[in-house]
C-alpha atoms as a printed R data frame, in Angstrom:
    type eleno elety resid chain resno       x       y      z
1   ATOM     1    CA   UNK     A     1 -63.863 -53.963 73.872
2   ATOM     2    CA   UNK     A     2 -66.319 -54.976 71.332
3   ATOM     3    CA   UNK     A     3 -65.956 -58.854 70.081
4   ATOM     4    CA   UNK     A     4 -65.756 -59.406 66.276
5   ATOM     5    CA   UNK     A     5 -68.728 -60.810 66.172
6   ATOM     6    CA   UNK     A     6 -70.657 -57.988 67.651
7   ATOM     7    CA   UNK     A     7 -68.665 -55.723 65.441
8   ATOM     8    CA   UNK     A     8 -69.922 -57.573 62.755
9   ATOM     9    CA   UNK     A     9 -73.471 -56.951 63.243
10  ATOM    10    CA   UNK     A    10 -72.840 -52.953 63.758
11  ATOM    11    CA   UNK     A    11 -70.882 -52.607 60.368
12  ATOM    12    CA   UNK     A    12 -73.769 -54.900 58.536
13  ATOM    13    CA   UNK     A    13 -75.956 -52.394 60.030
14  ATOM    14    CA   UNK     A    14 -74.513 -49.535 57.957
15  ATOM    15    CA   UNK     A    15 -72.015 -48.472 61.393
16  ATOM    16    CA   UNK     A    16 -68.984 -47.019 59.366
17  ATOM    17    CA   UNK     A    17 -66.912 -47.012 62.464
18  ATOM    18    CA   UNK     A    18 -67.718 -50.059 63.613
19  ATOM    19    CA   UNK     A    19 -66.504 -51.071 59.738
20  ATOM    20    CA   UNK     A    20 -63.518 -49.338 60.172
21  ATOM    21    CA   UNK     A    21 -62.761 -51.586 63.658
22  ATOM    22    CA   UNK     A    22 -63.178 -54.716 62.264
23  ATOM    23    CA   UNK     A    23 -60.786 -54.018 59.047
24  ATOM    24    CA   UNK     A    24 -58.419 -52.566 60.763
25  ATOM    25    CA   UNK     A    25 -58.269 -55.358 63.846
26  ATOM    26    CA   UNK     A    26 -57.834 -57.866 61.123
27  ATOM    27    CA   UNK     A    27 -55.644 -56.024 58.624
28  ATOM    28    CA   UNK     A    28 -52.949 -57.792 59.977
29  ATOM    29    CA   UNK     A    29 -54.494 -61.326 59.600
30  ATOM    30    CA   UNK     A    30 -55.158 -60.505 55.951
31  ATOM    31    CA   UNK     A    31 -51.131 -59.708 55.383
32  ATOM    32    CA   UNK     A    32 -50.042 -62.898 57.237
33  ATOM    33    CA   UNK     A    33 -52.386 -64.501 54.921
34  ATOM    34    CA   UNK     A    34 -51.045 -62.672 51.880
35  ATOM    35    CA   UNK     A    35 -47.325 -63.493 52.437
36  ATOM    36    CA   UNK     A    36 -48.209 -66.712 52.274
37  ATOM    37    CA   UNK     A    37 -48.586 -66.519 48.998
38  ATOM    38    CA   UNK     A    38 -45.862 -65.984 46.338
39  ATOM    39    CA   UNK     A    39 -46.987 -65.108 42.802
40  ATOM    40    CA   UNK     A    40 -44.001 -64.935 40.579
41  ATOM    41    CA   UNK     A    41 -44.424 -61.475 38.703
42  ATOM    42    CA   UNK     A    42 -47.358 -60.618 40.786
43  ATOM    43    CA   UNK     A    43 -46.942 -57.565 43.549
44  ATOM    44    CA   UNK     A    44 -47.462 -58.261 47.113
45  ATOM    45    CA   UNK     A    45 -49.494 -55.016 47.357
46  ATOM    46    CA   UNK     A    46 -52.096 -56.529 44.895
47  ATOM    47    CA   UNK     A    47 -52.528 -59.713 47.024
48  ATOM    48    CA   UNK     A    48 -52.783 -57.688 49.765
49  ATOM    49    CA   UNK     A    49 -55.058 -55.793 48.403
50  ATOM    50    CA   UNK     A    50 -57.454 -58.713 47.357
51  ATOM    51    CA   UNK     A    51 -57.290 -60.515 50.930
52  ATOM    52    CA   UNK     A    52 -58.783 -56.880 52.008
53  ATOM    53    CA   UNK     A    53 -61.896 -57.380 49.799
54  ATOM    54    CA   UNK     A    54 -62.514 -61.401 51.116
55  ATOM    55    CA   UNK     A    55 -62.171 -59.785 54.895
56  ATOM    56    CA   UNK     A    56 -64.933 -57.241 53.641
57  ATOM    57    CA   UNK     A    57 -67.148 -60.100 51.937
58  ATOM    58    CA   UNK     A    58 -66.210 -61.953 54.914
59  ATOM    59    CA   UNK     A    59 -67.729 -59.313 57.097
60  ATOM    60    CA   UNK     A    60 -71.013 -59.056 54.354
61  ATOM    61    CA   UNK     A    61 -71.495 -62.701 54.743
62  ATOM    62    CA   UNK     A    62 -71.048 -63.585 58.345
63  ATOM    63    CA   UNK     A    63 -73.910 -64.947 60.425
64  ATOM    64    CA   UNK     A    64 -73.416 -64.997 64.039
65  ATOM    65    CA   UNK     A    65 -75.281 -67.419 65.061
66  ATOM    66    CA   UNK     A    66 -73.524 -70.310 62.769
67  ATOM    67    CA   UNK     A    67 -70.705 -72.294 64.609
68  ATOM    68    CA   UNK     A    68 -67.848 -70.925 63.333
69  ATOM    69    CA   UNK     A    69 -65.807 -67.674 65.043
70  ATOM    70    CA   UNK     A    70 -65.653 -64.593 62.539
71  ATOM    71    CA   UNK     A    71 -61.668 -64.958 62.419
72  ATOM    72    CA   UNK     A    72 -61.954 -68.548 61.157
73  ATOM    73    CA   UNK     A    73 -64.871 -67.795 58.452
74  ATOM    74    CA   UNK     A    74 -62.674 -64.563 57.425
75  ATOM    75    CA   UNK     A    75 -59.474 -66.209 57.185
76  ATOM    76    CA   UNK     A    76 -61.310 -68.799 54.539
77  ATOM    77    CA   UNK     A    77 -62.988 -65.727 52.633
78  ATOM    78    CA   UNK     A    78 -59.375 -64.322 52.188
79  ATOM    79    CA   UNK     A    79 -57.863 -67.244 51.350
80  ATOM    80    CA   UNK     A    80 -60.698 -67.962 48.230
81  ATOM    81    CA   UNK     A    81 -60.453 -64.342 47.490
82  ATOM    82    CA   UNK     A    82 -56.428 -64.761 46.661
83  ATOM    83    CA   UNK     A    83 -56.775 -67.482 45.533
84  ATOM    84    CA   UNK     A    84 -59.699 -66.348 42.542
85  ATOM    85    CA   UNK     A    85 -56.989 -63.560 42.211
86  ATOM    86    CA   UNK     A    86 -54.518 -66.049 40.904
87  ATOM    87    CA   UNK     A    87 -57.437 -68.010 38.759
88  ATOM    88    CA   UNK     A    88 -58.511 -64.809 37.368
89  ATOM    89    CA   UNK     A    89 -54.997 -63.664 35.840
90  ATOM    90    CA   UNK     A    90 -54.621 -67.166 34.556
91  ATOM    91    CA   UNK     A    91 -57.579 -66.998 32.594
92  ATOM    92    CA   UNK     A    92 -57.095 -63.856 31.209
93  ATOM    93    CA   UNK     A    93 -53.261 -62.494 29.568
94  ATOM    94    CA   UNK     A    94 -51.536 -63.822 32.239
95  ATOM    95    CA   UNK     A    95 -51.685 -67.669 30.523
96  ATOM    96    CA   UNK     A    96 -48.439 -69.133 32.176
97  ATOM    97    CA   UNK     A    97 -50.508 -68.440 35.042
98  ATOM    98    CA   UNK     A    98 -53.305 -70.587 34.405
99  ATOM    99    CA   UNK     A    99 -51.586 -74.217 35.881
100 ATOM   100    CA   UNK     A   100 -50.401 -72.690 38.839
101 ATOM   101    CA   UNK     A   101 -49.711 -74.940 41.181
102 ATOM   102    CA   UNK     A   102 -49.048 -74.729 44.989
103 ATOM   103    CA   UNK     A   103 -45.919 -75.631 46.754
104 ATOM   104    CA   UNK     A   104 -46.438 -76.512 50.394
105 ATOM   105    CA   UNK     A   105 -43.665 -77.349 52.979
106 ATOM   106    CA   UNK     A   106 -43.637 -77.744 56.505
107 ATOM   107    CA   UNK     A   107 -41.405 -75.327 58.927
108 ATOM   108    CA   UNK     A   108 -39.316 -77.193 60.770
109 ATOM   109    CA   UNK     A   109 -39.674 -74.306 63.759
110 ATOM   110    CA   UNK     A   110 -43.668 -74.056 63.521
111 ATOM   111    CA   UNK     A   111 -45.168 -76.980 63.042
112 ATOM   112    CA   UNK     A   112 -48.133 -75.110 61.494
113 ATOM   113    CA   UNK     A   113 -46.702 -72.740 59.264
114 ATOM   114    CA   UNK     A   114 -46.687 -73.195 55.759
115 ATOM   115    CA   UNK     A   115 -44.690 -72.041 52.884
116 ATOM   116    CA   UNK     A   116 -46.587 -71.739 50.249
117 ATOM   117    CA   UNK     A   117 -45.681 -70.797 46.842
118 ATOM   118    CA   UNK     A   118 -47.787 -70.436 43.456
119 ATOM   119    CA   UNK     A   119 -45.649 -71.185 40.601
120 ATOM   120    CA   UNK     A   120 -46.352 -71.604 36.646
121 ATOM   121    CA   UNK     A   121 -46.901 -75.019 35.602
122 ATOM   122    CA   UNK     A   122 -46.783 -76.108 31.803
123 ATOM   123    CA   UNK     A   123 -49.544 -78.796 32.305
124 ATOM   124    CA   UNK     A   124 -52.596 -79.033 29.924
125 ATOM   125    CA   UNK     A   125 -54.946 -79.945 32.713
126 ATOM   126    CA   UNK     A   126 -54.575 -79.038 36.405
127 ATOM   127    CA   UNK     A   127 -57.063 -80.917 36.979
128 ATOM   128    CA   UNK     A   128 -55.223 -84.245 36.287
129 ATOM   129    CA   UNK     A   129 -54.480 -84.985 40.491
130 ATOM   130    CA   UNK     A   130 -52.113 -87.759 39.127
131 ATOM   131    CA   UNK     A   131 -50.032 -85.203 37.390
132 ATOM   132    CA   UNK     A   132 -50.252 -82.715 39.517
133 ATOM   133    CA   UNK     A   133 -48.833 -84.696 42.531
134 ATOM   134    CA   UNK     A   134 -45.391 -85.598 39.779
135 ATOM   135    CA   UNK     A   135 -44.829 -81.840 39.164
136 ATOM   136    CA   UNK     A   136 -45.426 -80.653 42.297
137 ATOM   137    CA   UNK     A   137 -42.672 -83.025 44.015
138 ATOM   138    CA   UNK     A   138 -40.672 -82.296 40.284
139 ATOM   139    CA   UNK     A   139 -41.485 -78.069 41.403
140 ATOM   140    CA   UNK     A   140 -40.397 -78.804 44.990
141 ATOM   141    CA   UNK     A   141 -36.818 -80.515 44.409
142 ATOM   142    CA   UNK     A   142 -36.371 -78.225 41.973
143 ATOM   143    CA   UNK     A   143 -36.399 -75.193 44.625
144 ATOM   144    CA   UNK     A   144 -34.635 -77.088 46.896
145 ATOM   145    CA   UNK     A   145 -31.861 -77.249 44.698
146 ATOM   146    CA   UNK     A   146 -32.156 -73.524 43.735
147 ATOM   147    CA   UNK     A   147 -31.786 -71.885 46.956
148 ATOM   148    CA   UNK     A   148 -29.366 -72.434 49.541
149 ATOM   149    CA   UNK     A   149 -30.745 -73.433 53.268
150 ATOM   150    CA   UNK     A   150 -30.284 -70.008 54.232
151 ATOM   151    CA   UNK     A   151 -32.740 -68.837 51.599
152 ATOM   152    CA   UNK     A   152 -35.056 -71.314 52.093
153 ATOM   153    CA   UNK     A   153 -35.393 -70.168 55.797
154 ATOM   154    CA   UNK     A   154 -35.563 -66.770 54.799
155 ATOM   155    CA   UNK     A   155 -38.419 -66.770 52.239
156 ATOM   156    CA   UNK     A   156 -40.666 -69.565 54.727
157 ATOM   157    CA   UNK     A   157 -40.312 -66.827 57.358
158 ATOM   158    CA   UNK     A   158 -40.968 -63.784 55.146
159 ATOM   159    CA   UNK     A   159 -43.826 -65.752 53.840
160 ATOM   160    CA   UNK     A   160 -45.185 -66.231 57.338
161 ATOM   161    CA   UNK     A   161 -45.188 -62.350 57.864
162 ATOM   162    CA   UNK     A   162 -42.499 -62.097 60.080
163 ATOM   163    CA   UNK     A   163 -40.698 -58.580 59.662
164 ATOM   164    CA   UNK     A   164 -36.787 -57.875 58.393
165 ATOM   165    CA   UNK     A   165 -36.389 -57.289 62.337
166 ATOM   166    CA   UNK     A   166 -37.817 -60.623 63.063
167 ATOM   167    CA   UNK     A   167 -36.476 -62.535 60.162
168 ATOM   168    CA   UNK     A   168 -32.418 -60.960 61.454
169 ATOM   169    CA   UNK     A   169 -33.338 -61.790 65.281
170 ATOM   170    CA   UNK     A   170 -34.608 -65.613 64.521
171 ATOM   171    CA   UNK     A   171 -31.739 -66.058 61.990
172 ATOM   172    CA   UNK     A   172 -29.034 -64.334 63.505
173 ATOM   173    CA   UNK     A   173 -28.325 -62.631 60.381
174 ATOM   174    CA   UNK     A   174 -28.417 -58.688 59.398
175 ATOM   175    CA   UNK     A   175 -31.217 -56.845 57.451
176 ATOM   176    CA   UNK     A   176 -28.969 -56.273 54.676
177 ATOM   177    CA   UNK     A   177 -28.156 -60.244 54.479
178 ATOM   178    CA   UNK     A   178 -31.872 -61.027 54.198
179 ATOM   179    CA   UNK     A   179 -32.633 -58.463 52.040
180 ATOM   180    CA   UNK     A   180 -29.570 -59.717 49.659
181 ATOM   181    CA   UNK     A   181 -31.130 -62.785 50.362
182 ATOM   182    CA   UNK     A   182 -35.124 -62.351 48.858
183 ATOM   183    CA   UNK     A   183 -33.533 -60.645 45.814
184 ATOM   184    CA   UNK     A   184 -31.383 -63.930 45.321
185 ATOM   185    CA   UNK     A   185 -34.643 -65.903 45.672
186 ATOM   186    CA   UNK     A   186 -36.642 -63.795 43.698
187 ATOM   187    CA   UNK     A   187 -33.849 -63.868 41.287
188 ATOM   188    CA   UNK     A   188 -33.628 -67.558 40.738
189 ATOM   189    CA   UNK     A   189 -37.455 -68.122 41.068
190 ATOM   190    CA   UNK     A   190 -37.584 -65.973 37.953
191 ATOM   191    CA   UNK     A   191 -35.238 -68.055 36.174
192 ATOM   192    CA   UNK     A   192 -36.776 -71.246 37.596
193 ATOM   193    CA   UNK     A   193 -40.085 -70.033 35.587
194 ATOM   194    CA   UNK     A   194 -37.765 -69.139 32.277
195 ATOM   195    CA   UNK     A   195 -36.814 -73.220 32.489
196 ATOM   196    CA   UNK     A   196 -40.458 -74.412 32.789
């Protein structure tokens, strides 16, 4: 089996196949990445869709012979890519969108995973690190008090890619249950952006 790097260097060469390879080996890295994102009022399928143009830039752009592995220099062109996604609605008619800020919490049963949320904020400069450090803990206690624990373990592990299967077998809970579950959450995320 080909490594990605050598795949790499076939698809820059105009190989369609080997093209093909690559974005299909990493499709799945690309919708990890994606769920890890929340957009309120966005689609999934649009994220998706953008992380699948920063793997393609990612495999445009790649040299071989720097340091880094293809995965790692990927997974940063997909994350840039989503996040431009978000930048770009904000500055266009999507202007609740433009202060988004990101939520970030710690798993308690993967110390690496992150949920990761991208809400509205109201704030005139996003820039402002002071202020965005306030809202953001303001933004956090505020979901914590939305959704019950049950929720919150729900959406982290959605966000993290795991599958209704996966989600039912690590909560010992049914598919129906979770998926009453995300439409609570989305529910009450939607009203948590009517307050703000």
């Amino acid at each position: 089996m080909a490594t990605d790097e050598e795949l790499v260097i076939k698809a820059k060469a105009g190989d369609a196949n080997a093209m093909n390879d690559i974005l299909e080996r990493h499709k799945s890295l690309v919708n990890k990445i994606s769920r890890s994102y929340f957009l309120l009022g966005g689609d999934i399928e649009d994220i998706i869709q953008e992380g699948m143009i920063g793997l393609y830039k990612a495999i445009q752009g790649f040299e071989p012979n720097k340091s880094a592995s293809f995965k790692t220099f990927a997974t940063t062109c997909i994350k840039h890519q989503i996040i431009s996604l978000v930048k770009k609605a904000s500055s266009q008619k999507n202007t609740i969108l433009s202060n988004a800020l990101p939520i970030t919490e710690q798993n308690e049963d993967d110390e690496e995973g992150l949920l990761e949320i991208i809400l509205p904020s109201t704030l005139p400069q996003p820039d402002d690190k002071v202020i965005e450090r306030e809202s953001l803990t303001e933004l956090q206690e505020k979901i914590k008090k939305l959704l019950s624990p049950l929720e919150i373990k729900v959406l982290s592990l959605y966000l993290q890619g795991f599958s209704y299967q996966e989600i039912a077998k690590k909560g010992d809970i049914s598919k129906k249950s979770i998926d009453n579950a995300l439409s609570r959450i989305k529910y009450k995320l939607a009203f948590l952006k009517k307050v703000n």
